[in-house]
C-alpha positions as CSV (number, residue, x, y, z in Angstrom):
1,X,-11.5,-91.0,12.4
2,X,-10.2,-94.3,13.9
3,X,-12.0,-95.7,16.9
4,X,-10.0,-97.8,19.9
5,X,-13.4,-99.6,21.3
6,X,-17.3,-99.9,20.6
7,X,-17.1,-97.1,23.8
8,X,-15.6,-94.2,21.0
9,X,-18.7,-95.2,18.7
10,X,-21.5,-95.6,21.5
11,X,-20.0,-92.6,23.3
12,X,-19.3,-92.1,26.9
13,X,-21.8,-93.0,29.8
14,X,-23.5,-89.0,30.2
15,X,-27.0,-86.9,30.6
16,X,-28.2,-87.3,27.2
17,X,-30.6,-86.9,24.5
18,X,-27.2,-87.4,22.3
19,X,-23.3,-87.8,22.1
20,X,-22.9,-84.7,19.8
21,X,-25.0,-82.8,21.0
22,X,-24.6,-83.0,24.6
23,X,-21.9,-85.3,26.2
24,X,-19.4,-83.6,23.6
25,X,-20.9,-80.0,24.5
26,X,-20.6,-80.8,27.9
27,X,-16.5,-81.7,27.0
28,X,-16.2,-78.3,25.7
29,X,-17.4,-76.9,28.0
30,X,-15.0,-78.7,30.6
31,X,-12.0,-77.8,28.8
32,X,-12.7,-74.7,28.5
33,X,-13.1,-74.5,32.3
34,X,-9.5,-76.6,32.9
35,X,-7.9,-73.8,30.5
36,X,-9.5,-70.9,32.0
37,X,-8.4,-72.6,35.9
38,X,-11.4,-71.0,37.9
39,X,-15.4,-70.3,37.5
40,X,-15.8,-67.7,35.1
41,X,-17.9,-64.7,36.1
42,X,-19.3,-64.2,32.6
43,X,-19.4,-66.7,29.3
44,X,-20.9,-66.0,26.0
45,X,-21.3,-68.8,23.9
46,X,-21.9,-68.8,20.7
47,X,-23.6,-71.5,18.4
48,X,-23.2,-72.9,14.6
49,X,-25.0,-75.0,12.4
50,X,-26.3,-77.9,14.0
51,X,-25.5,-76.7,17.7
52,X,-27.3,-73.1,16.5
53,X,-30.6,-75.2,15.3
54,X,-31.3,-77.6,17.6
55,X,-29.5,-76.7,21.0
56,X,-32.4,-76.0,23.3
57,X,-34.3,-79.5,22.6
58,X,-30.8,-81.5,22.6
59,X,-29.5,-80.1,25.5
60,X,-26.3,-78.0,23.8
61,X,-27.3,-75.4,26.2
62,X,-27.2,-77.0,29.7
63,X,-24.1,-79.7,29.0
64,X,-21.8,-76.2,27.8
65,X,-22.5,-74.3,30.9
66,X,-22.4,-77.8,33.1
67,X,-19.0,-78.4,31.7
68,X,-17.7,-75.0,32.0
69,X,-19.5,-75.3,36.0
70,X,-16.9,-78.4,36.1
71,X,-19.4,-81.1,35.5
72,X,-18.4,-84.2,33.4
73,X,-20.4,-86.0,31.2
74,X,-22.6,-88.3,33.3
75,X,-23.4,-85.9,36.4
76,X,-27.3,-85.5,36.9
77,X,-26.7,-82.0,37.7
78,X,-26.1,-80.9,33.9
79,X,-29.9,-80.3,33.5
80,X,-30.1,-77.5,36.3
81,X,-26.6,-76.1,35.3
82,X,-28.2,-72.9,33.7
83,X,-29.7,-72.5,36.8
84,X,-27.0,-73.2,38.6
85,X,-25.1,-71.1,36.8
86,X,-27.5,-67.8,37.7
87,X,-27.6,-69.4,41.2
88,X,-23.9,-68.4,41.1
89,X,-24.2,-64.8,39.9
90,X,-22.8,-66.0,36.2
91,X,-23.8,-63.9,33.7
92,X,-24.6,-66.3,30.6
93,X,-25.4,-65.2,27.1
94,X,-26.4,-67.6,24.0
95,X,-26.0,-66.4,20.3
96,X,-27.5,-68.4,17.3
97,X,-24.8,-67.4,14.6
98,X,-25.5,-68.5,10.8
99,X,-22.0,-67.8,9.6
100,X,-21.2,-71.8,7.8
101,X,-18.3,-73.3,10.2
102,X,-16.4,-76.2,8.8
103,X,-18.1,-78.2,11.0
104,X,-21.7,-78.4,11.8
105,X,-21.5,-78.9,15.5
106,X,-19.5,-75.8,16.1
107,X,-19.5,-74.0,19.6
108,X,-17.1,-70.5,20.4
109,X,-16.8,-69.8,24.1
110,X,-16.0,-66.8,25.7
111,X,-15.3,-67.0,29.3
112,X,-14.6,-63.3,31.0
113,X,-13.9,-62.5,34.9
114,X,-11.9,-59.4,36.6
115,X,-8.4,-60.9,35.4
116,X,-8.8,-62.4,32.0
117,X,-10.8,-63.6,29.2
118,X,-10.5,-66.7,27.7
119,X,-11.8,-67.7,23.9
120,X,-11.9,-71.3,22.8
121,X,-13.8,-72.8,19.7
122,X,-14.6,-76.6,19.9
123,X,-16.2,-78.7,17.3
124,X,-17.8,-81.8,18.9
125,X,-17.3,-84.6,16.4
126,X,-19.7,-87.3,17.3
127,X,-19.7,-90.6,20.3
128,X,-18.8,-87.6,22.6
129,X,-15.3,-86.8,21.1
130,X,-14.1,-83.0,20.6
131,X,-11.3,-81.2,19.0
132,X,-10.5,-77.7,20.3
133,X,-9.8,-75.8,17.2
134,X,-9.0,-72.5,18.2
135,X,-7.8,-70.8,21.6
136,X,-7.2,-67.0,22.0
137,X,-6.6,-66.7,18.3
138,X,-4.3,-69.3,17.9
139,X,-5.3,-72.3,15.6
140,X,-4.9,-76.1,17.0
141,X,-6.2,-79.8,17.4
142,X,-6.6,-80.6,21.0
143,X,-8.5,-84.1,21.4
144,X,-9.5,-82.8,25.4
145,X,-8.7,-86.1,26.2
146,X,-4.9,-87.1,26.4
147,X,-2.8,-85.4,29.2
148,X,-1.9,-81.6,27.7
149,X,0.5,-78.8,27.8
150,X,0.2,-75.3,26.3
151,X,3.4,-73.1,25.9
152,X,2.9,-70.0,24.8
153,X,6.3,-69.0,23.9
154,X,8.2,-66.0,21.6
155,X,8.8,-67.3,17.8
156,X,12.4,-67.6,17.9
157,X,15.1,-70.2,16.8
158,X,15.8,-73.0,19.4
159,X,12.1,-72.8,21.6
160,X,10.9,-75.8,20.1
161,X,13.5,-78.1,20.2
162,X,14.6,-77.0,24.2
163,X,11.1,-77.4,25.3
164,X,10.9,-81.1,23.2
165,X,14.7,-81.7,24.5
166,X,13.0,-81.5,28.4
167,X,10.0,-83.8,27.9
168,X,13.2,-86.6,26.1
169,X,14.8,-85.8,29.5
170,X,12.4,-87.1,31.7
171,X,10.8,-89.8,29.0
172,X,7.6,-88.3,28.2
173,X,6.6,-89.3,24.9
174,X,4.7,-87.1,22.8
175,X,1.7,-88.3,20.8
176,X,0.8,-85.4,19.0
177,X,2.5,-81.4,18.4
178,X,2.1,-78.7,16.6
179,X,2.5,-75.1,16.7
180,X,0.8,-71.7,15.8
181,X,1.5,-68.5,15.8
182,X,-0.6,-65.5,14.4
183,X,2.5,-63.7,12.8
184,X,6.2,-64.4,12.0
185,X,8.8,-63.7,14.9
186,X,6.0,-62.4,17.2
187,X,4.3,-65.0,19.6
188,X,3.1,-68.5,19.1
189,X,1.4,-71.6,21.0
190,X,2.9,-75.3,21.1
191,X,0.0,-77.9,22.1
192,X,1.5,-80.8,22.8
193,X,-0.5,-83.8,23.8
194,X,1.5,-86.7,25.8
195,X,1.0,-90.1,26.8
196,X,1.0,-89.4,30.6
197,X,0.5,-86.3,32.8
198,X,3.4,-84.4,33.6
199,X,4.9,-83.7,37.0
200,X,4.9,-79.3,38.3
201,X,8.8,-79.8,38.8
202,X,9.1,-80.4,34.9
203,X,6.5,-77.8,34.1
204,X,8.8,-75.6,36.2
205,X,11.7,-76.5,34.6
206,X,9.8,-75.8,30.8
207,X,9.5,-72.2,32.5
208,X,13.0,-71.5,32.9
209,X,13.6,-72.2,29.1
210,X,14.8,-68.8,27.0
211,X,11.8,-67.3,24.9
212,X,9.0,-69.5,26.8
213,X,6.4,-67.3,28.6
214,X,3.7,-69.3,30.1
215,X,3.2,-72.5,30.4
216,X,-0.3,-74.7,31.3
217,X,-0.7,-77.9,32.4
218,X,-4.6,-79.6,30.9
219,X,-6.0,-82.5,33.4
220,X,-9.0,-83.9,33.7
């Protein structure tokens, strides 16, 4: 892991005890609120290795639900945020799994209202950086911190390179791609992180591309 400034190795200003533990829990949980769009009425989160052992005295518990209540790293709320949380009539359930993860620091959020349910597995991998490793299924690397788009789109010939051909269009440059899909010519997910945030009339036009089915926008 390569680090820009003695800021990615202290970690960002936040509500400690620690970076891992609870600035980059409280990141996952943030994401996970940007991707689902709204307050969740129900989240079960469920907890690995590291997070699984030591999440009540580190503060694991309160910086997931503060993020996923919209918090960032440094608000003083993120200690009341489970109460908060039950203040707001969110249902909030913690499992301890002991399934081995790849990484120790492993957290699985589920985040459920009348409309939808949203999954998302982040892995917080220390000085308060993430990855998001997983949404819905689908397997990625999202670093939570560059500008984002999602595309869910059909597997089919030609998706790729007319939703890449769009962002050339308008100069956005792409710093990092990739694509999953859970099975051959069904549906599949491009995550593409870019160097700036990207303007709704070029989301739209992403839209209007054959085979693409939904497309999200991730800002901080």
């Amino acid at each position: 892991m390569k680090y820009k400034s003695v800021f990615d190795i202290i970690g960002p200003v936040m509500i400690g005890p620690s970076s891992s533990h609870t600035a980059g829990a409280a990141r996952i949980g943030r994401v996970a609120r940007i991707l689902f769009n709204r307050e969740p009425k129900k989240v079960v989160v469920s907890l690995y290795g590291s997070f699984a052992e030591t999440y009540k005295g580190h503060g694991t518990d309160v910086a997931l639900i503060g993020g996923i209540l919209d918090f960032d790293t440094f608000d003083e709320r993120i200690p009341q945020s489970l109460k908060m949380a039950e203040e707001r009539g969110m249902d909030v359930t913690f499992i301890e799994e002991t399934a081995i993860t790849d990484h120790p620091n492993t957290a699985r959020l589920k985040l459920i209202d009348e409309q939808s349910e949203l999954e998302v597995v982040g892995i917080s991998i220390g000085g308060g950086k993430i990855q998001i490793t997983e949404l819905n299924g689908f397997e990625l690397k999202l670093s939570g911190v560059d500008p984002a788009i999602l595309i869910v789109h059909n597997d089919r010939y030609g998706a790729i390179a007319g939703v890449t051909n769009v962002l050339m269009k308008h100069r956005i440059n792409i710093g990092h791609m990739e694509v999953s899909r859970k099975e051959k010519g069904q549906v599949a997910l491009m995550a593409i992180e870019v160097d700036h945030n990207i303007e709704e009339s070029v989301l739209d036009e992403l839209r209007t591309l054959p085979n693409i089915i939904q497309v999200t926008r991730m800002v901080d």
